[in-house]
C-alpha positions in Angstrom: -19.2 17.5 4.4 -18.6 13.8 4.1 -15.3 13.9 2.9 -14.8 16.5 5.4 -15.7 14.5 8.3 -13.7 10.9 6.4 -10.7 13.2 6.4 -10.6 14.1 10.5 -10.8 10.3 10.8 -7.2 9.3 9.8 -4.2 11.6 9.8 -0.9 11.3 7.1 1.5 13.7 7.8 4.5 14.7 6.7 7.8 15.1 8.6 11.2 15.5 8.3 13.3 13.9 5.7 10.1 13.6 3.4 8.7 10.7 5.4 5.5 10.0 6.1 3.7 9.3 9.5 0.2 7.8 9.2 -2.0 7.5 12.4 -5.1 4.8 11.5 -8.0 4.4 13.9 -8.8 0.8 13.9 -10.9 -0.4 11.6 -8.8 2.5 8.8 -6.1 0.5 10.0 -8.0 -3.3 9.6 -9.4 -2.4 6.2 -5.5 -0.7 5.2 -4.4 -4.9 6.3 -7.2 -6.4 4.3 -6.1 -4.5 1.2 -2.6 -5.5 1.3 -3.1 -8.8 2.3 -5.4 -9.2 -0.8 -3.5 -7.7 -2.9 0.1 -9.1 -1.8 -1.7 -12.7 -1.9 -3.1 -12.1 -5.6 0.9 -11.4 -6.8 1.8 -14.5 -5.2 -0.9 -17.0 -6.6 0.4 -15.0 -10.0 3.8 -16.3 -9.2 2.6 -19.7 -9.5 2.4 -19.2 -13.2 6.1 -18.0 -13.6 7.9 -20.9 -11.4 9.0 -22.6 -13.9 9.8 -20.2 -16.6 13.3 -20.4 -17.4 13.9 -16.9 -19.1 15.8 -14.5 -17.2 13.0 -11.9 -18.0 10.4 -14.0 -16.1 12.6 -14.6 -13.1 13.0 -10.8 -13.6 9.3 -10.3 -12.9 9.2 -12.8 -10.4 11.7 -11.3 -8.5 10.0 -7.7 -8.7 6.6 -9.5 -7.4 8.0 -10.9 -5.0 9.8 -7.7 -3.4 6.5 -5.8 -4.0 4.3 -8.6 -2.2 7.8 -8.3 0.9 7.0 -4.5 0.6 3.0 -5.1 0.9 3.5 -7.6 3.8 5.9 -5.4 5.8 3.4 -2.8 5.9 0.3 -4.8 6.5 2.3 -5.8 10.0 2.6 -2.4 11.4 0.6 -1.2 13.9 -2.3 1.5 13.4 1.0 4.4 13.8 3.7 4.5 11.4 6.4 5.9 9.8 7.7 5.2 6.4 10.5 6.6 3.9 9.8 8.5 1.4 10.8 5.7 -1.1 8.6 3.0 0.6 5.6 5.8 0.3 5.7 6.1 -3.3 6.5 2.6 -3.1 3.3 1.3 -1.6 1.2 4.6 -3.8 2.4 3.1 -7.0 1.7 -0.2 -6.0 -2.1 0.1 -5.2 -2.7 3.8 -6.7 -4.2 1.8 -9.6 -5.4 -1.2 -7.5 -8.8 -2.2 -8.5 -9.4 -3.8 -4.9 -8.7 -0.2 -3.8 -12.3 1.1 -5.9 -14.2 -0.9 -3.2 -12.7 1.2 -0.4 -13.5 4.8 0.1 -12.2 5.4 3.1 -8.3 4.3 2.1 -9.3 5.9 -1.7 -9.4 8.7 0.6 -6.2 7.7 2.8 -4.4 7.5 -0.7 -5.2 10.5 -2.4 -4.1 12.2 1.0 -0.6 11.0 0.3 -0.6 11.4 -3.2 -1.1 15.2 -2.7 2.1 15.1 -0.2 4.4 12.9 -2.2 3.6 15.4 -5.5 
């Protein structure tokens, strides 16, 4: 019944041209920030470690941080109603699918699997 009740909370829905619309109350929507923020800030402290590797595979990873952390960042800006591409969904699901930081969350955990079941 929990879950149940978790699930009415938040909507993700899917609509045309496989995007996704997510509706947040406001604290879904301040602890969906906090996540990102945490987690886009953790690949940028790891970028520290690769500045000044000169192999073109570490610039490479840097690069893909990087564009992940932009991709993180972008999202944590929107408001509690949004739409995104299907692209920057699975973008943002295989980012933080795996996400320890995510564990300590039920409510996104919840939030995630929702739009796991739609992208699949």
């Amino acid at each position: 019944m929990a879950k149940t009740q978790l699930l009415k909370n938040y909507m993700v829905k899917r609509l045309d041209h496989g995007r996704i619309r997510f509706i947040l109350r406001p604290d879904e929507h301040l602890a969906l920030k906090a996540l990102l923020e945490e987690v886009a800030d953790d690949m940028l402290d790891g970028l520290d470690e690769f500045a000044d590797a000169v192999s073109a595979w570490l610039r490479a990873l840097a690069q893909e941080m990087l564009t992940r952390r932009y991709l993180l960042m972008t999202l944590a800006d929107k408001e509690n109603t949004f739409v995104l591409s299907k692209s920057e969904a699975l973008g943002v699901l295989s980012i933080l699918w795996s996400e320890p930081l995510l564990e300590t969350r039920p409510i996104l955990q919840i939030l995630f699997g929702e739009l796991h079941q739609l992208l699949s």
